[in-house]
MARZADO-597531 format. One record per residue (C-alpha): residue number from 1; residue in one letter; x, y, z. Coordinates in steps of 0.5 Angstrom, whole numbers, plus 2048, in hexadecimal, padded with zeros to 3 digits. Example, Ala and Ser with C-alpha at 12.3 -4.5 7.8 and 13.67 -1.06 7.14 Angstrom:
BEGIN
+-----+------+-----+-----+-----+
| seq | type |  px |  py |  pz |
+-----+------+-----+-----+-----+
|   1 |    A | 819 | 7F7 | 810 |
|   2 |    S | 81B | 7FE | 80E |
+-----+------+-----+-----+-----+
//
This chain:
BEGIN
+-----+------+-----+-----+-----+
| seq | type |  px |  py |  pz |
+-----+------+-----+-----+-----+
|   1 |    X | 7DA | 996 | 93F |
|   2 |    X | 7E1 | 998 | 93C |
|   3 |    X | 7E8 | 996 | 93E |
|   4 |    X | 7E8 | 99C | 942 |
|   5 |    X | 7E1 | 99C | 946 |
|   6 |    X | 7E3 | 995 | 948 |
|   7 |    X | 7E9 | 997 | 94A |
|   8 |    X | 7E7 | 99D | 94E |
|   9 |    X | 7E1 | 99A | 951 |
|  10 |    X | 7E6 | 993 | 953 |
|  11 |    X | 7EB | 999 | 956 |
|  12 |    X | 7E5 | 99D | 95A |
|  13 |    X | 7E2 | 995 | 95C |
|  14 |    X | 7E8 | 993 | 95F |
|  15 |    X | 7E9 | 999 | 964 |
|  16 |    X | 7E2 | 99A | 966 |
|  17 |    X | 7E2 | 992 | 968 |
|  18 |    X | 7E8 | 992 | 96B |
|  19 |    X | 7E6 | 998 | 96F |
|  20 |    X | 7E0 | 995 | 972 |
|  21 |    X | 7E4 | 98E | 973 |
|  22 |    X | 7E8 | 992 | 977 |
|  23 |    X | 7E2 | 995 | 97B |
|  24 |    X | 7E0 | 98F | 97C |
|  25 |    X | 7E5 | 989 | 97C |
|  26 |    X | 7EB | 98E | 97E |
|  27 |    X | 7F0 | 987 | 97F |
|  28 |    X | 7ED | 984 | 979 |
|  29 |    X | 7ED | 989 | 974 |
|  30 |    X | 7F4 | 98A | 976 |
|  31 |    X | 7F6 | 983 | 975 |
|  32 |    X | 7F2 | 982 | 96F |
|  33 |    X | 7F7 | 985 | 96C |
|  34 |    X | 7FC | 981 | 96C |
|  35 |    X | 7F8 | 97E | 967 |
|  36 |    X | 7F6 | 984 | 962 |
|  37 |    X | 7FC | 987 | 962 |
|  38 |    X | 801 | 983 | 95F |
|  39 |    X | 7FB | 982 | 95A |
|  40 |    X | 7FB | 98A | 958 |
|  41 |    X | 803 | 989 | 958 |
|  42 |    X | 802 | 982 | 954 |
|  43 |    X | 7FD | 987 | 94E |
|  44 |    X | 803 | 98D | 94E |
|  45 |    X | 808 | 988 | 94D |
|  46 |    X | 804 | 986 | 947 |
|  47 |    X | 805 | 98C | 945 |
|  48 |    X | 80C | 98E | 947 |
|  49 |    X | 80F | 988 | 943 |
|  50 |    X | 80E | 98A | 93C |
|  51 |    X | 811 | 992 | 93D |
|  52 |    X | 817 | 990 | 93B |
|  53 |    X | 816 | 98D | 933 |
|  54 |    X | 810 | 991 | 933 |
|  55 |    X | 814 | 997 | 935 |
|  56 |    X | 81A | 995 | 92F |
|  57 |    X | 815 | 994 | 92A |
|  58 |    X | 811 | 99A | 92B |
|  59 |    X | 817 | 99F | 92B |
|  60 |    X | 81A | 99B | 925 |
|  61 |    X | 813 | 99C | 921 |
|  62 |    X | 813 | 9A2 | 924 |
|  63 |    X | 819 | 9A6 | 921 |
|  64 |    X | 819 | 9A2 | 91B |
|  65 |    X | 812 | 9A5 | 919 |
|  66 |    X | 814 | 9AD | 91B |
|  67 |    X | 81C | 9AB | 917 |
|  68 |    X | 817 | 9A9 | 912 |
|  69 |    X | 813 | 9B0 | 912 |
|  70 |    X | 818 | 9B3 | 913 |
|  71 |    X | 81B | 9B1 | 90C |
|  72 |    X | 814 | 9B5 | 909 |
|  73 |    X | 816 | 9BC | 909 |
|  74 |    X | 818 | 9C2 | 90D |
|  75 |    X | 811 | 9C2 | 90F |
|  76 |    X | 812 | 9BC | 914 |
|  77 |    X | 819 | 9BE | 916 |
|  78 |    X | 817 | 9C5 | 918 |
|  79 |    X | 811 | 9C1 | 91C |
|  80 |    X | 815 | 9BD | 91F |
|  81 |    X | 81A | 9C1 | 921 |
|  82 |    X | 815 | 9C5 | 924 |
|  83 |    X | 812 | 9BE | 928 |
|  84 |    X | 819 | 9BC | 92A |
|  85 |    X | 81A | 9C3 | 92D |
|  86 |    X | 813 | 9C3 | 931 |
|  87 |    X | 813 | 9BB | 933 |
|  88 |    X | 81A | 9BC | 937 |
|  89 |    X | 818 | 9C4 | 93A |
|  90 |    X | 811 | 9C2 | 93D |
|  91 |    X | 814 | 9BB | 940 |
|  92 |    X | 819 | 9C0 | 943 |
|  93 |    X | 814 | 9C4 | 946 |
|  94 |    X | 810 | 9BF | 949 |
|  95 |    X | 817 | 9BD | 94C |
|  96 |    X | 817 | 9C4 | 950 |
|  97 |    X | 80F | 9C5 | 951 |
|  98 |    X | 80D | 9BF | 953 |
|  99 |    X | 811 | 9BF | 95A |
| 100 |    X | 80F | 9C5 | 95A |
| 101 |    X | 807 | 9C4 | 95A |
| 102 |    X | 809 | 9BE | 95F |
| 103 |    X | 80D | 9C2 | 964 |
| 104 |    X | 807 | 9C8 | 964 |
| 105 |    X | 801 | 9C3 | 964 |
| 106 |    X | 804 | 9BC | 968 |
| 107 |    X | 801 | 9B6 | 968 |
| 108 |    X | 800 | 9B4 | 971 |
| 109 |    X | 805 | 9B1 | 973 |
| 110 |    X | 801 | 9AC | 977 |
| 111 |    X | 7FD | 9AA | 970 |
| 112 |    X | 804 | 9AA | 96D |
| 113 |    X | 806 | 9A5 | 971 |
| 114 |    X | 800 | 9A1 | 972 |
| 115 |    X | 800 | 9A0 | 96A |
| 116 |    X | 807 | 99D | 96A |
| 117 |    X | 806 | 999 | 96F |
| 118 |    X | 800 | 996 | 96B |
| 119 |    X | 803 | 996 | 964 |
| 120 |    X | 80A | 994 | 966 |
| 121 |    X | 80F | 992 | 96A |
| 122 |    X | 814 | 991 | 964 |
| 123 |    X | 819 | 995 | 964 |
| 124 |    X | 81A | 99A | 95F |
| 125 |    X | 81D | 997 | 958 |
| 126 |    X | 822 | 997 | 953 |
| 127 |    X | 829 | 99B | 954 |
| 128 |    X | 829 | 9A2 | 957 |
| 129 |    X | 82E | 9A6 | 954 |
| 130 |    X | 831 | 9AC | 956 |
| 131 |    X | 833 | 9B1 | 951 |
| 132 |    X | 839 | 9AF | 94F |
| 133 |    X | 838 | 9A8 | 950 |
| 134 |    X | 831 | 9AA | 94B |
| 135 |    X | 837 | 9AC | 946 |
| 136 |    X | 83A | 9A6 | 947 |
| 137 |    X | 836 | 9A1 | 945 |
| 138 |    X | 830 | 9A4 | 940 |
| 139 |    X | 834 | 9A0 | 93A |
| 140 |    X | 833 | 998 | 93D |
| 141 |    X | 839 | 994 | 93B |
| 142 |    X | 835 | 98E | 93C |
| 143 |    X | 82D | 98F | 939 |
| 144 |    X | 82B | 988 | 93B |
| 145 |    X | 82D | 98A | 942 |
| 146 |    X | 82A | 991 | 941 |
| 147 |    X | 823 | 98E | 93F |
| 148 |    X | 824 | 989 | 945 |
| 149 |    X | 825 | 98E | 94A |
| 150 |    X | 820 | 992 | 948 |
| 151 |    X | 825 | 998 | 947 |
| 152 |    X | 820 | 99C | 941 |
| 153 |    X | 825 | 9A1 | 941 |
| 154 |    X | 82A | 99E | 93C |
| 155 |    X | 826 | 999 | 93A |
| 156 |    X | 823 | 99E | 937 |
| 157 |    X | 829 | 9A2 | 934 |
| 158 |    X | 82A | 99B | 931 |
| 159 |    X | 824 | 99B | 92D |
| 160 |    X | 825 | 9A2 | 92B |
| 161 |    X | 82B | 9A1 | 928 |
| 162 |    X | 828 | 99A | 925 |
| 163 |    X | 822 | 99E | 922 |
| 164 |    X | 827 | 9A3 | 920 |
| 165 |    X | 82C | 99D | 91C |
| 166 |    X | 826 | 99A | 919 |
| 167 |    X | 823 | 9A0 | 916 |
| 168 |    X | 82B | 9A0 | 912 |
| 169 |    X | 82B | 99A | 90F |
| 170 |    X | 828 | 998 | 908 |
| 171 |    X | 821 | 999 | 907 |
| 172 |    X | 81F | 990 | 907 |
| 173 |    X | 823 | 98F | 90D |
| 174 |    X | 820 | 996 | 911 |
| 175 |    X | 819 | 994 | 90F |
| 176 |    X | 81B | 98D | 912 |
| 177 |    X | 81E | 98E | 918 |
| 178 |    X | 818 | 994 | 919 |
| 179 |    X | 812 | 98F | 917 |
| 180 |    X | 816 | 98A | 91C |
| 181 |    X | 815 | 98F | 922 |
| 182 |    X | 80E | 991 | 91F |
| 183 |    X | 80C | 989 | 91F |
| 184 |    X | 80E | 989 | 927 |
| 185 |    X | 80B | 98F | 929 |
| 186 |    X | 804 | 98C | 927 |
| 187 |    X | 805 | 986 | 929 |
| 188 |    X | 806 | 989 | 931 |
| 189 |    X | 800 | 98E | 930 |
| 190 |    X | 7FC | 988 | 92F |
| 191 |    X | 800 | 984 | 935 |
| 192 |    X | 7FF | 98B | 939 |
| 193 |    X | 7F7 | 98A | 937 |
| 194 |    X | 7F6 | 984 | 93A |
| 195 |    X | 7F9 | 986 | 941 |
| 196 |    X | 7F5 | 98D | 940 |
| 197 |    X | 7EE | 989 | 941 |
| 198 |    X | 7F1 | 986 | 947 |
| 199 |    X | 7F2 | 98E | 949 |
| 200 |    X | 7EB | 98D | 94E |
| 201 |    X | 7EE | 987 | 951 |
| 202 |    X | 7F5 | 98B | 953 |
| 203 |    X | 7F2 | 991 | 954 |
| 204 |    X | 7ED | 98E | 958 |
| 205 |    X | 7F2 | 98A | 95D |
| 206 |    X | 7F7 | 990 | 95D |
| 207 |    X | 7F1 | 995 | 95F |
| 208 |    X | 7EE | 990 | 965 |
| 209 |    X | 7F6 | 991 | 967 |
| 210 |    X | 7F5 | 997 | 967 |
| 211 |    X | 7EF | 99A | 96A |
| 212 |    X | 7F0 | 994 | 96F |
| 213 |    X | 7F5 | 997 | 972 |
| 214 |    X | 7F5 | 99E | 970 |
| 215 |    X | 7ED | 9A0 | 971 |
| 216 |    X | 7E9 | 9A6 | 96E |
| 217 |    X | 7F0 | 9AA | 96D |
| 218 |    X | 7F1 | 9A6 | 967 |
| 219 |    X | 7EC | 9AA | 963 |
| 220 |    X | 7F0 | 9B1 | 965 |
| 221 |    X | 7F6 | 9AD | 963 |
| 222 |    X | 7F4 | 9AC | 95C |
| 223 |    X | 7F2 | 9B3 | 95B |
| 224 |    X | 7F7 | 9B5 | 95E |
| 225 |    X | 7FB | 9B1 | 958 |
| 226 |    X | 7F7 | 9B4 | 953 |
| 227 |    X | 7F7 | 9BB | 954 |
| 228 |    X | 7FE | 9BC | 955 |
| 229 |    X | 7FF | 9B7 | 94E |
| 230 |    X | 7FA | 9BB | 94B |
| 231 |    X | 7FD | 9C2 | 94D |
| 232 |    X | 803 | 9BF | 948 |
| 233 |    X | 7FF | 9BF | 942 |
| 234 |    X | 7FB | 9C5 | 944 |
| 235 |    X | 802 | 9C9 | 943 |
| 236 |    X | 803 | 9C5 | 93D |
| 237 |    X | 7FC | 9C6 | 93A |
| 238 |    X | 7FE | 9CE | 93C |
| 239 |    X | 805 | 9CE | 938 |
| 240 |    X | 802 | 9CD | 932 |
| 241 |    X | 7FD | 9D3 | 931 |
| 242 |    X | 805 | 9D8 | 932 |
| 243 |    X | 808 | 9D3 | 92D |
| 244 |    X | 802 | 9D5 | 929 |
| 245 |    X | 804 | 9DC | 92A |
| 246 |    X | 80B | 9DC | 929 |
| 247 |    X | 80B | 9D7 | 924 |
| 248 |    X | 805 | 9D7 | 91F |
| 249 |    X | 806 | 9DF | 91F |
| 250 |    X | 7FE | 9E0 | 922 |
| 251 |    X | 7FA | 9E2 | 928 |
| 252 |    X | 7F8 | 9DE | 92E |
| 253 |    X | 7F2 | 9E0 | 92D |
| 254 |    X | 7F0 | 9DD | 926 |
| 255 |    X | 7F5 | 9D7 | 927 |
| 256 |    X | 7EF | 9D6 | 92D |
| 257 |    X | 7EA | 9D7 | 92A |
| 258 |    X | 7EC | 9D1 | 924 |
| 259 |    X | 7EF | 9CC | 928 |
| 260 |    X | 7EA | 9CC | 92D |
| 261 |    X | 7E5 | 9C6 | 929 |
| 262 |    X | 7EB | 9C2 | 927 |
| 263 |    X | 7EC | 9C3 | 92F |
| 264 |    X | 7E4 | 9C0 | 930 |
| 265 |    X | 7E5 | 9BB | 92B |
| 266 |    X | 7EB | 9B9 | 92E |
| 267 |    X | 7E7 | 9B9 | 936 |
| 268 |    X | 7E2 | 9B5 | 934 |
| 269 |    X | 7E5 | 9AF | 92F |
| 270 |    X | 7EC | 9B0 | 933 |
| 271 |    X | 7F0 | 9AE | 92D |
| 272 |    X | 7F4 | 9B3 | 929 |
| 273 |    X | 7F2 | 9AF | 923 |
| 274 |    X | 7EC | 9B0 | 923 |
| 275 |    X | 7ED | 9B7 | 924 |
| 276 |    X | 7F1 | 9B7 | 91E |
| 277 |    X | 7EC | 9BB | 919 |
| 278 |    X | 7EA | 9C1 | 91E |
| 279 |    X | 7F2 | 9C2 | 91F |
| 280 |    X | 7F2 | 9C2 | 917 |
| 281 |    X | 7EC | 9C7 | 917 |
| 282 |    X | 7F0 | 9CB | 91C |
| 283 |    X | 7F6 | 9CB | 919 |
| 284 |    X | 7F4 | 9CD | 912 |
| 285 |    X | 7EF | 9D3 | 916 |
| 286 |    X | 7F4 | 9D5 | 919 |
| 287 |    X | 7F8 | 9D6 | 912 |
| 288 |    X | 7FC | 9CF | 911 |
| 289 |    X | 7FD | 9CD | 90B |
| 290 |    X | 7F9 | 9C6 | 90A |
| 291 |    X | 7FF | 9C4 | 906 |
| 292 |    X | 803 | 9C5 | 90D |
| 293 |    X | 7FE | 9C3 | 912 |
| 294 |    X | 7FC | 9BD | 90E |
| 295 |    X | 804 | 9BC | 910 |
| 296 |    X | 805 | 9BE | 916 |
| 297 |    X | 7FF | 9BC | 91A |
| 298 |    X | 7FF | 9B5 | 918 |
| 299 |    X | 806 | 9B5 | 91A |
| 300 |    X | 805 | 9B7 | 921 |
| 301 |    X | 800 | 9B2 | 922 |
| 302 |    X | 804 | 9AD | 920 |
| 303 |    X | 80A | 9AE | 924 |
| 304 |    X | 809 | 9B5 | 929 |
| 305 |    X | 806 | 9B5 | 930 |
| 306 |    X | 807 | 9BC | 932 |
| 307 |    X | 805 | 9BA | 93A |
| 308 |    X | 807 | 9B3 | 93A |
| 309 |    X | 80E | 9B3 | 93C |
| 310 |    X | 80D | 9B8 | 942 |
| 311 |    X | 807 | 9B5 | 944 |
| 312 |    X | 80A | 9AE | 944 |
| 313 |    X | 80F | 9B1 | 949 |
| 314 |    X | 80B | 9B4 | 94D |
| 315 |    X | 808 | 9AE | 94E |
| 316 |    X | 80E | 9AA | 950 |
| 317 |    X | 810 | 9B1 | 955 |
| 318 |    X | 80A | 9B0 | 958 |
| 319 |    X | 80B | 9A8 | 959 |
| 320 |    X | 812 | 9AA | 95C |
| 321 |    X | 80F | 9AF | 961 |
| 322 |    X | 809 | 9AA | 963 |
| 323 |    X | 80E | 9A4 | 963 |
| 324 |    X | 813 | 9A8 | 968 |
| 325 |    X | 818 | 9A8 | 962 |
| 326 |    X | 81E | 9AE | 963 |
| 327 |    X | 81F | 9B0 | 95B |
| 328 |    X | 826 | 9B3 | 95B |
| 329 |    X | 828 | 9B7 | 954 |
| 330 |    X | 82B | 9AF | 951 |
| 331 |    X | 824 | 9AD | 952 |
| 332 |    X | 821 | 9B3 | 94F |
| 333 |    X | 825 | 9B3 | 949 |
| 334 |    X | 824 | 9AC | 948 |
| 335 |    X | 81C | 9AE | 948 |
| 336 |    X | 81D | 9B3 | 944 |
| 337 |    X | 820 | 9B0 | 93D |
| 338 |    X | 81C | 9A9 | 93E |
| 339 |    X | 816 | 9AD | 93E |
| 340 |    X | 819 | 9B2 | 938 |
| 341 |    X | 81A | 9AC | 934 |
| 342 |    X | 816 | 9A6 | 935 |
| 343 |    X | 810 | 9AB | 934 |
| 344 |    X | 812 | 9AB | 92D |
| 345 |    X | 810 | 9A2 | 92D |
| 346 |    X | 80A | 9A3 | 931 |
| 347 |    X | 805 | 9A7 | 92C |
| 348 |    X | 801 | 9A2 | 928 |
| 349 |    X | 7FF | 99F | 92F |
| 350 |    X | 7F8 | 99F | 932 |
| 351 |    X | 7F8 | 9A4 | 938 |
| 352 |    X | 7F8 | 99D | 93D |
| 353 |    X | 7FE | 99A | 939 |
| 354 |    X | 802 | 9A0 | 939 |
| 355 |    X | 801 | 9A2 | 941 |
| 356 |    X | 805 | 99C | 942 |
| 357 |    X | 80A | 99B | 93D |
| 358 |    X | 80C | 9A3 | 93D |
| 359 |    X | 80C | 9A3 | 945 |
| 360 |    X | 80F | 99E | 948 |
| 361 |    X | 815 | 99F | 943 |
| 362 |    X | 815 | 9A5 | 947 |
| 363 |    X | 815 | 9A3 | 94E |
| 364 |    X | 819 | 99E | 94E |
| 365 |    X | 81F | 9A1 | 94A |
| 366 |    X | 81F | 9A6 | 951 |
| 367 |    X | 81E | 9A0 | 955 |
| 368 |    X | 817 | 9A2 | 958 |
| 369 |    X | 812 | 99B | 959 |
| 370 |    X | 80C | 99A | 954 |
| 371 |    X | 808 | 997 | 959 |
| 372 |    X | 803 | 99D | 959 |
| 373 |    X | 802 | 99D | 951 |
| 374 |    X | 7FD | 998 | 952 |
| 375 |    X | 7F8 | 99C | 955 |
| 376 |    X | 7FA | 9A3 | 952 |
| 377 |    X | 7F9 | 9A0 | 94B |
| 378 |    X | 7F1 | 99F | 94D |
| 379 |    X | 7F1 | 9A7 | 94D |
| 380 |    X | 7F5 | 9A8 | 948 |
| 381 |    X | 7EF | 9AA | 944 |
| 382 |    X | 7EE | 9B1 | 948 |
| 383 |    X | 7F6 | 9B3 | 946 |
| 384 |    X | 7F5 | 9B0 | 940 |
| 385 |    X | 7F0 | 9B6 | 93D |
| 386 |    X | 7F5 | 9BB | 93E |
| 387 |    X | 7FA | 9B7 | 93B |
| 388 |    X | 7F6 | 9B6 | 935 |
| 389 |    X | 7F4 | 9BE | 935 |
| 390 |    X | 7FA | 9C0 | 935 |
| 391 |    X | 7FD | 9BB | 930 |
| 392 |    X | 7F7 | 9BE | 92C |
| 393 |    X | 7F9 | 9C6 | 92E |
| 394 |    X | 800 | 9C5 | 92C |
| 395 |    X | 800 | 9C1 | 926 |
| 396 |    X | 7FC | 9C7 | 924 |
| 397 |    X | 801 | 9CB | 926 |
| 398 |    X | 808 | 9C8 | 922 |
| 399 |    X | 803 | 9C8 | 91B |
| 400 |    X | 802 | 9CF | 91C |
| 401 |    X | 809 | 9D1 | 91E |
| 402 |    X | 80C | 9CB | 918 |
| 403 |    X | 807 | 9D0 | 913 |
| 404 |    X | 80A | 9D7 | 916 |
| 405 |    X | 811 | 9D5 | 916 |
| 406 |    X | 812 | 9D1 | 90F |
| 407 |    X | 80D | 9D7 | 90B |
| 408 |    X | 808 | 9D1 | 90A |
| 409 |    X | 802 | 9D4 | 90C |
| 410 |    X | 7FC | 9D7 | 907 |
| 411 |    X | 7FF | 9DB | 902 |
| 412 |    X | 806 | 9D8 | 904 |
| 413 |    X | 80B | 9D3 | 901 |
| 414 |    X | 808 | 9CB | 902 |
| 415 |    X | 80C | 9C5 | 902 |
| 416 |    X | 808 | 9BF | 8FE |
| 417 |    X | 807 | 9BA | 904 |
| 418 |    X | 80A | 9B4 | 904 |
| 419 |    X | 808 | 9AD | 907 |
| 420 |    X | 808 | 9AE | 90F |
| 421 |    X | 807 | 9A8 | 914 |
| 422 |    X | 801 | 9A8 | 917 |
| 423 |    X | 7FF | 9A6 | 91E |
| 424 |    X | 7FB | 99F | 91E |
| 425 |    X | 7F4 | 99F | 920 |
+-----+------+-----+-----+-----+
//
């Protein structure tokens, strides 16, 4: 089995047994979990302890590898201008439509509160800032006390600007400094393997919790979860087709009709790399000189992930309204920028690694509990294919409109590529 069938099946074993414990030993199966769940509490912590470097590490890698593509030419600077712009406006629209399809379709108050008795009685975590107060401390003074609080905003400012004074240095010193952090984030990704083979354990144990004292009503409530995150991508994966348009200079229909099989690669291997070669062949059929698509495409798949950053924070919003927790403008400002950057550190992660290390950054900064990213992560699978189609959709998308706006297209000015960093396997 994979990693993620295990897991799935931990999570769907763990509720049904806790259902028909509770139907049949209604005291016992409570007081089990007075065992189960610090062990499903015990297995999230595992993985909580290492966001911090892992986080620091990624967006220093992360930022060294787009300064270094931008240094390749007006191609890439054009590309990734046009990704920072995307990034930033869909995470804003998560921050209106995600409320607003929770306010329309609204989990059952009585299943809300049944899930929050059985996940946590913790409070929420971290400071939660108003907006003045969100102004006052995004730069830290102190980033050990920052990282010791789990404040990601500033942590991440910190990073950021750290990456950003790396990528000035000479180049002995850069490339020093950068294969460091390279050095720490492998050595966590192995670390965060070996608390992922522990995944059925945890899960199992958070899920007994769960369906013990929840009932069946926990099924509705996980499908509930992945519809209204999957509405997000949805949307994402739909913007691509008018950036198409309106960037690229072509018609929506044939802009379909090429994407669509890079769109069934990317739904049957859930990887934008593996989908690299049909996005190239579209690309080029759609006009896009192979010198440009052979620059951009690779560039976004190393450092873009259209619908990351807005379904990130969909996913912390959602956790918010499940766990009861009142999101102010500070708290979504925080959401919104922790989400825009620290998406730029989590693109060469395996879609398990990332779901971790690119939502919890977000939750904490708005000051919503983690609890309940334990059990969404054995979903994830569902809400991680419109991810993938839609990165795919939109990838294409930026190549054709790089190709238009800079006259790279066939029988148009082509810039002669240069070395691009690529994603790791």
């Amino acid at each position: 089995m994979s990693q993620t069938s295990r897991i799935l099946s931990a999570l769907i074993a763990g509720i049904v047994i806790g259902i028909l414990a509770a139907a049949l030993a209604p005291e016992r199966a409570i007081a089990a979990t007075a065992v189960t769940q610090p062990i499903g509490t015990a297995w999230l912590h595992g993985l909580q302890m290492v966001i911090v470097p892992l986080i620091v590490g990624l967006l220093i890698t992360g930022i060294g590898a787009t300064a270094e593509a931008a240094r390749a030419g007006r191609i890439t600077a054009r590309a990734l201008a046009m990704i920072v712009v995307i990034l930033w406006s869909t995470t804003i629209m998560a921050a209106f439509v995600m409320p607003i399809i929770i306010d329309l379709w609204p989990l059952p108050p009585a299943l809300a509160q049944a899930l929050r008795a059985a996940l946590t009685d913790a409070p929420p975590v971290g400071t939660v800032p108003g907006i003045g107060a969100f102004f006052d401390t995004i730069v830290p003074t102190n980033v050990v006390a920052a990282a010791a609080g789990d404040a990601f905003l500033p942590l991440t400012v910190f990073s950021l600007a750290f990456a950003f004074a790396i990528n000035r240095l000479p180049p002995a010193q850069r490339d020093l400094l950068t294969g460091f952090f390279r050095a720490v984030v492998d050595a966590l990704l192995v670390l965060i393997g070996w608390v992922l083979k522990l995944a059925p354990i945890g899960i199992f144990a958070l899920a007994y919790s769960v369906g013990a004292r929840t009932g069946t009503a926990v099924f509705g409530a996980l499908a509930h979860y992945i519809v209204c995150v999957s509405a997000i991508g949805v949307i994402v994966l739909l913007s691509a087709y008018p950036v198409a348009a309106v960037g690229g200079r072509m018609r929506l229909s044939r802009f379909a009709r090429a994407v669509a099989p890079a769109q069934a690669v990317a739904i049957s291997t859930q990887s934008s790399l593996a989908s690299l070669p049909a996005m190239l062949k579209a690309s080029t059929d759609l006009g896009a000189a192979p010198a440009t698509a052979g620059i951009v495409l690779p560039l976004s798949v190393a450092v873009f992930r259209a619908t990351s950053p807005a379904m990130n924070l969909s996913v912390a919003l959602y956790v918010g309204h499940l766990m009861g927790v009142h999101l102010g403008p500070g708290q979504m400002a925080a959401g919104i920028a922790t989400a825009a950057i620290t998406t730029m550190g989590s693109i060469s992660l395996p879609g398990t690694i990332s779901f971790i290390a690119s939502v919890a950054p977000v939750a904490i900064a708005m000051g919503v509990p983690i609890e309940a990213l334990g059990l969404l992560i054995a979903v994830e699978t569902v809400p991680d294919l419109f991810r993938t189609v839609g990165n795919v959709t939109m990838d294409t998308a930026v190549t054709l409109s790089v190709a238009a706006r800079t006259g790279a297209q066939e029988g148009g000015a082509q810039e002669i590529p240069h070395e691009i960093p690529h994603p790791r396997p």
